[in-house]
N, C-alpha and C positions, 0 to 999 in steps of 0.2 A: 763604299764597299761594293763590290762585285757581286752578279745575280748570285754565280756560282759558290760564292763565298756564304751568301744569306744562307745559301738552301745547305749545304754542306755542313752549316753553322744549325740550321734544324736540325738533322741529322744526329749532327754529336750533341744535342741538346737534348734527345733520346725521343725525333722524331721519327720511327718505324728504323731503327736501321735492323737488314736481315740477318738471321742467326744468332741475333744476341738473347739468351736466354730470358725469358717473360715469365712470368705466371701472374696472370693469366698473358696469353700472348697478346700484345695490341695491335690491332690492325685499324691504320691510318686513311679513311677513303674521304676524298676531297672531292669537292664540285663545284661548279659555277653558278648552281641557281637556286631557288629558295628552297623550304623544307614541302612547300604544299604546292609542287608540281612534279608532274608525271615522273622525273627522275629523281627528283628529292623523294616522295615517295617510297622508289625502290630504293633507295638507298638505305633509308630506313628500314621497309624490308630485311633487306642484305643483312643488317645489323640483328633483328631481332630473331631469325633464323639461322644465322650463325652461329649465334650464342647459345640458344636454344640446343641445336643439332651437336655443339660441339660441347655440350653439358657444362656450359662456364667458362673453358678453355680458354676460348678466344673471346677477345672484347673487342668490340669494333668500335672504332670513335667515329662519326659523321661530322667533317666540315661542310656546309655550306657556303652558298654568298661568298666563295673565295677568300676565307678567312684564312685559310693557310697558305695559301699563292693564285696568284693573277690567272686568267687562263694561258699567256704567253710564257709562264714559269714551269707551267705543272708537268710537262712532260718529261723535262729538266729532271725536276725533281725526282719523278717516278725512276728516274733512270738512275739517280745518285743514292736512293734509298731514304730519300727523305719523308716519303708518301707513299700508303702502298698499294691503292686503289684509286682507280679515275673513273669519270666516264666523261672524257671531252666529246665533241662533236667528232665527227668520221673526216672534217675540213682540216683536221690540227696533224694530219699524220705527215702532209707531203716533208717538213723537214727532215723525219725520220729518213726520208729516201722512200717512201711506200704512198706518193703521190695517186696512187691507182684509186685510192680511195675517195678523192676527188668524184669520181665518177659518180657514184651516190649522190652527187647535186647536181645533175643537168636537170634541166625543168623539165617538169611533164614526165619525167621517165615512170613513176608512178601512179596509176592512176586511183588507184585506192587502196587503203592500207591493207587488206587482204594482202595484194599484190608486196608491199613492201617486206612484210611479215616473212613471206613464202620466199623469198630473196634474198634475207637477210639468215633466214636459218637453212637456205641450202648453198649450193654450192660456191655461189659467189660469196657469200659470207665464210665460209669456209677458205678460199685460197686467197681474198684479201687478206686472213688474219695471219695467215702462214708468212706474206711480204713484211711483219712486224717482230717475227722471232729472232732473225739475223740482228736485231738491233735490242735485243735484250729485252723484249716486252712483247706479253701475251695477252691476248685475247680472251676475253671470256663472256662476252655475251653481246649480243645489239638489243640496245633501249630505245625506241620510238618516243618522239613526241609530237607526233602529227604533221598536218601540214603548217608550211610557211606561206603568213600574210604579210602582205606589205603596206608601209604605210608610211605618211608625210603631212606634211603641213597646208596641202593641197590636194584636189583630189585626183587619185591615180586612176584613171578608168580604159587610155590607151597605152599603148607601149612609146607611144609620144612623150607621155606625161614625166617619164622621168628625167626628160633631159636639162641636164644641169643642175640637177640635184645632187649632193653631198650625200650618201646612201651608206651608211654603216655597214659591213661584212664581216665574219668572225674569221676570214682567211683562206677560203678556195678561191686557185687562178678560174676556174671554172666560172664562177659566180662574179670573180671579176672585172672576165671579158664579157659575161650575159651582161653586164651594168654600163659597160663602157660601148656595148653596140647599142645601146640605146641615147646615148649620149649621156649618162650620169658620170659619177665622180666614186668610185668608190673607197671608203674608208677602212683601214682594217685598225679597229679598236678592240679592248676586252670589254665582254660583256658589263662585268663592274661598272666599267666608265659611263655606259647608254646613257642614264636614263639623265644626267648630268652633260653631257656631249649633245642629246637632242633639245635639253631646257635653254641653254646657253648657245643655242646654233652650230655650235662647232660642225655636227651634222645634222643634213635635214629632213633626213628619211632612215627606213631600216628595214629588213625581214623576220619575221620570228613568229612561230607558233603564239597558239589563244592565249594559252596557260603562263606562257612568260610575258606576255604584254599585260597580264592580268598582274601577274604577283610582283611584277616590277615597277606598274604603273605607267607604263609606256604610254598606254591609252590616255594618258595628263598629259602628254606633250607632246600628241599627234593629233592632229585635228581630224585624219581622214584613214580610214581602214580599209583594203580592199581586199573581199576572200577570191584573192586569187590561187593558192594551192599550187604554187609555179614548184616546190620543191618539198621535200620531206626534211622533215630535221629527225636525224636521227644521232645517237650517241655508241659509243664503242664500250663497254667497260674492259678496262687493262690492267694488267699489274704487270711490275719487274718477274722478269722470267726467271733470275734465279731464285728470288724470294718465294714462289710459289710452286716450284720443282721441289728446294729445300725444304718444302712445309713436312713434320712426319706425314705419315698417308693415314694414321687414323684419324688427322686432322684434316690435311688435306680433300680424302673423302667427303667431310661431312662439306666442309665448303665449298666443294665446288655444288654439293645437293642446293645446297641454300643458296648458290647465285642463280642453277638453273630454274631454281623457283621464284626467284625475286625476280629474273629477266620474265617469266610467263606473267605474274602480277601487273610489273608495269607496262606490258606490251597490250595485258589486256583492260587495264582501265584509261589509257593516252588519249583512247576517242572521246569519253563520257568527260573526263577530266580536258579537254580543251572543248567540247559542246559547253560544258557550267560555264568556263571563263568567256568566251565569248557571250554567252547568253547575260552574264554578269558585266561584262563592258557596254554591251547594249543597254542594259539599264541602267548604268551609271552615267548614259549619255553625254560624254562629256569627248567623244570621238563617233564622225559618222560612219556607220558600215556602207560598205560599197560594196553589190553582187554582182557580179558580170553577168551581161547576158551572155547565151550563146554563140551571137557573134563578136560579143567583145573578146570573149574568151579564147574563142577561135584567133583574133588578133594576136594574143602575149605567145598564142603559142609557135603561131610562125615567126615572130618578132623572133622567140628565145630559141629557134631548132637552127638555128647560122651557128651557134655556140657546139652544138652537139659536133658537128664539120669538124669545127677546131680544135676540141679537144681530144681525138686522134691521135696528135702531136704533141699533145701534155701527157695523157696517162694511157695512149696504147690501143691499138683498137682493139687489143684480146678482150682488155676487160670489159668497154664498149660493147661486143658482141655478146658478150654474156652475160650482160645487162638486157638486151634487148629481148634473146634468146629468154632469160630468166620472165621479165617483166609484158614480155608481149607487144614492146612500143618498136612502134613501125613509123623508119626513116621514110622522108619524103625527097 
C-alpha cells in the first residue's frame, strides 16, 4: 500500500478529518519524541490548556514517539487531514518549496538562547511562516530545544575528527554540506530509527540536543559527547490552514491563547530541561563529555562558516541577512 493510501486510510478511519462535526472536537497533535522532553512537554501543555480554555470542547489527543507517522510522513499527513498539529524540526519544510527555513541551521548563527528566542518571535519568525501558507499550512508557534551536541563512537574534539564518519541528520541541505566539508558521510534517517541505526552501525555518529539523547538513550550507543553547540534545534508548531481558519472563532480564540501559552512554557523551561539531561548522562556515565576549549571551539567554528558562503545559493541571501541582522553573527 502506498504512503498516501495509509495516511488517507487514517483519515477516513476518523483520523482529524476537518469540518466533520465532533463533540467534543478532536484535535490530533503528533510528534517525534518522548513525553519528558522540552516538546513533549508542551505538547502536553497544548493539550491541558486547551481543554481547559475551551471548557471541554475540544479534546486534544497527544501522539508521541511517532506513533501515528514517521517524521518523513507527517507533513503529508498534515496536509491530507489526517493529523492536525505538528511540531517537526524547522529542517522538514524545504519539500514544501519554503527551503528558507534551512537557514536556522547554519552553525553558530546563535550564540545563546536569549538570542534565538528574540529571532524566532520577531520578524524572521514572522515571514518564514508566511512562505508556508501558499502551501496550505500554518504556522503557530517556534518550540526551542536548546543546543545541538554531537556525538560518536570516538572522540570528536576537531573538525578533523569527523571524517569518514556515517553522521545521522534529520534533512537540512545546510547540515548536509557543513558534514560533507568536513569529510563525513551524512545520513538522512527518521528520528525513530536512531537509536537502532547507531547500535547496529548502520550510522556512526549524530547531532541532537541533551534532552533527546537523554530520553532516547543515545548516550548507550555513543561512547563520546562533545558540547559543541554548533546549531539550535528548534521546532515549528503547524496545522492545515484550512482546518484552523475553519475552527468557529469561539473556539478558535481560546486556542490559539493555549498555544501562545504553551510556546512561552516550553521556550521557557528547554534550558533547565537539557542542563538535568545532561547533568543525568554525565552520571550515568556510560558516554564521555567532551568541552571544547576555546581554541578548539574557535576551530568548528571556522571549519563550519565555508557553509554559511554556500548557502546563499540554497535558501537566499534575504533570509541570510536577516538572520544576521536579527542575531548579531558577523561574517568573516
Amino acid at each position: 500500500m502506498k504512503r498516501r493510501d495509509v495516511i488517507l486510510g487514517a483519515a477516513a478511519a476518523g483520523l482529524a478529518v476537518p469540518g466533520r462535526a465532533q463533540q467534543p472536537l478532536a484535535i490530533k497533535f503528533s510528534h517525534v519524541v518522548a513525553d519528558d522532553t522540552p516538546k513533549g512537554k508542551g505538547s502536553l501543555k497544548f493539550k491541558e490548556l486547551a481543554e481547559k480554555y475551551t471548557q471541554g470542547r475540544v479534546k486534544v489527543e497527544v501522539y508521541p514517539n511517532s506513533q501515528l507517522f514517521k517524521d518523513k510522513e507527517e507533513i503529508e499527513a498534515l496536509q491530507l487531514g489526517a493529523v492536525h498539529l505538528l511540531a517537526p524540526s524547522t529542517a522538514k519544510f524545504a519539500p514544501l518549496g519554503a527551503k528558507e527555513f534551512e537557514a536556522l541551521d547554519l552553525p553558530y548563527i546563535f550564540p545563546t538562547e536569549a538570542v534565538w528566542s528574540k529571532v524566532a518571535a520577531g520578524p524572521v519568525g514572522e515571514w518564514l511562516f508566511a512562505k508556508l501558507e501558499p502551501k496550505g499550512v500554518k504556522g503557530l508557534g517556534y518550540w526551542n530545544n536548546g543546543f545541538y551536541m554531537a556525538s560518536a563512537n570516538r572522540a570528536l574534539v576537531t573538525p578533523a575528527d569527523f571524517r569518514g564518519l556515517k553522521i545521522r541528520i534529520s534533512g537540512s541541505k545546510i547540515a548536509d554540506q557543513m558534514y560533507r566539508g568536513l569529510g563525513a558521510i551524512p545520513q538522512i534517517l527518521s528520528f525513530s530509527e536512531l537509536y537502532q541505526a547507531l547500535q547496529t552501525g548502520v550510522v556512526d555518529a549524530c547531532e541532537n540536543s541533551a534532552s533527546n539523547y537523554w530520553t532516547q538513550k543515545l548516550h548507550e550507543v555513543q561512547s563520546h559527547i562533545t558540547l559543541s553547540n554548533h546549531a539550535n534545534l528548534q521546532y515549528a508548531v503547524i496545522t492545515n490552514l484550512k482546518f484552523w481558519t475553519g475552527l468557529p472563532a469561539d473556539l478558535r480564540g481560546p486556542l490559539d491563547q493555549a498555544m501562545r501559552e504553551a510556546t512561552a512554557f516550553t521556550n521557557s523551561i528547554a534550558l533547565k530541561e537539557n542542563e538535568d539531561a545532561l547533568a543525568a548522562i554525565r552520571a550515568a556515565g556510560k558516554a564521555k563529555i567532551i568541552e571544547l576549549t576555546p581554541a578548539q571551539l574557535k576551530q568548528w567554528q571556522d571549519s563550519f562558516r565555508a557553509v554559511h558562503k554556500w548557502a546563499e545559493g540554497r535558501v537566499g541571501k534575504e533570509i541570510i541577512a536577516m538572520l544576521y541582522k536579527e542575531s548579531g553573527y558577523v561574517a568573516s
